[in-house]
C-alpha positions as CSV (number, residue, x, y, z in Angstrom):
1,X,138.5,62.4,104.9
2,X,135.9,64.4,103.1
3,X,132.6,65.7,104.8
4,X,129.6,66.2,102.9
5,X,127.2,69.0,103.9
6,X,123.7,68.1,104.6
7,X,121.5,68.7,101.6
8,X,119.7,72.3,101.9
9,X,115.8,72.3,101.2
10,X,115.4,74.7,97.8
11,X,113.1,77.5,99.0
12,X,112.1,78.9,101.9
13,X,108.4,76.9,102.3
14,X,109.8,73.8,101.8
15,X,111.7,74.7,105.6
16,X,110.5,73.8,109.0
17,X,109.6,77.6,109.5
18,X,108.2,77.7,106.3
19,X,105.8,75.2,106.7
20,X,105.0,76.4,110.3
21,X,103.9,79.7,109.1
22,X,101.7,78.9,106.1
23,X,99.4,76.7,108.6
24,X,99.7,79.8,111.2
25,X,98.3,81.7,108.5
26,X,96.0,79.1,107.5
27,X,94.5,79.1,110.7
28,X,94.5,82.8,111.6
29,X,93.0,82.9,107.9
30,X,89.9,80.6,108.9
31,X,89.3,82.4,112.3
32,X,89.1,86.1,110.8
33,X,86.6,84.7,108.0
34,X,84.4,82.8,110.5
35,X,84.2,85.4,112.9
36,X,84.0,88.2,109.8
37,X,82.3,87.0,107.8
38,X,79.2,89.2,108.4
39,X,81.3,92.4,107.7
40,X,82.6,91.0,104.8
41,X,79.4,90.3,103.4
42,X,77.8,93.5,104.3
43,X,80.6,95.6,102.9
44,X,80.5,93.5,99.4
45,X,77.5,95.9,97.8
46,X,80.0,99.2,98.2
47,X,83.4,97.2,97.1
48,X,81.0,96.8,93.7
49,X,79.9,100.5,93.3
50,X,83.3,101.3,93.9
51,X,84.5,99.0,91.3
52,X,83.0,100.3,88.5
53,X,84.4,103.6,88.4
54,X,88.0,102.6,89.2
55,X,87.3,100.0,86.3
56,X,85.9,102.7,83.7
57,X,89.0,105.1,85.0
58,X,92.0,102.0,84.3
59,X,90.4,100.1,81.8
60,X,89.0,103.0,79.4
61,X,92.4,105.0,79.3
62,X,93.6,102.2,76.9
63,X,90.8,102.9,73.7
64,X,92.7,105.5,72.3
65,X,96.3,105.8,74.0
66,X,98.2,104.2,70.7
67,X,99.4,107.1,68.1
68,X,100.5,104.3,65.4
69,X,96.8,103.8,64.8
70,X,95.8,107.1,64.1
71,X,98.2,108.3,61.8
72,X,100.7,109.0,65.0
73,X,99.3,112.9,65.4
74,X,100.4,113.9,61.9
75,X,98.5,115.9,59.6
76,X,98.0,114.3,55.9
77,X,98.4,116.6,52.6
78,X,95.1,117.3,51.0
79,X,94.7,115.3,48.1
80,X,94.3,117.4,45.2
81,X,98.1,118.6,44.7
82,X,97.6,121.9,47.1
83,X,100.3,122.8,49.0
């Protein structure tokens, strides 16, 4: 007599207690923006002033951070035949 085991679901939100705690946090979601939402607005002028300068300090450290483009730190020989 063989028993098969009952198929497993593949993740862990496809479970009963997965599903029960994405509409927990669904809810508690909806309630903190509808009773925050005043805060959240008012705050939204300083997230943007501080978002430029934390842009300009991550974004701008790229322009010249590759050493393959500018002749990888090496100095040329003068042209001319000097040495």
């Amino acid at each position: 007599m063989t028993h098969q085991q009952p198929s497993r679901p593949n993740g862990w939100l496809q479970s009963r207690g997965g599903i029960v705690l994405v509409v927990f946090l669904g809810i508690a979601a909806f309630f903190l923006m509808a009773e925050h939402t005043a805060h959240l607005l008012g705050v939204l002028p300083f997230l943007l002033l501080i978002l430029c300068p934390l842009l300009h300090f991550f974004l701008h450290g790229r322009h010249g951070g590759s050493q393959a483009k500018h002749g990888g730190g090496r100095r040329q020989p003068p042209e001319g035949g000097e040495q």
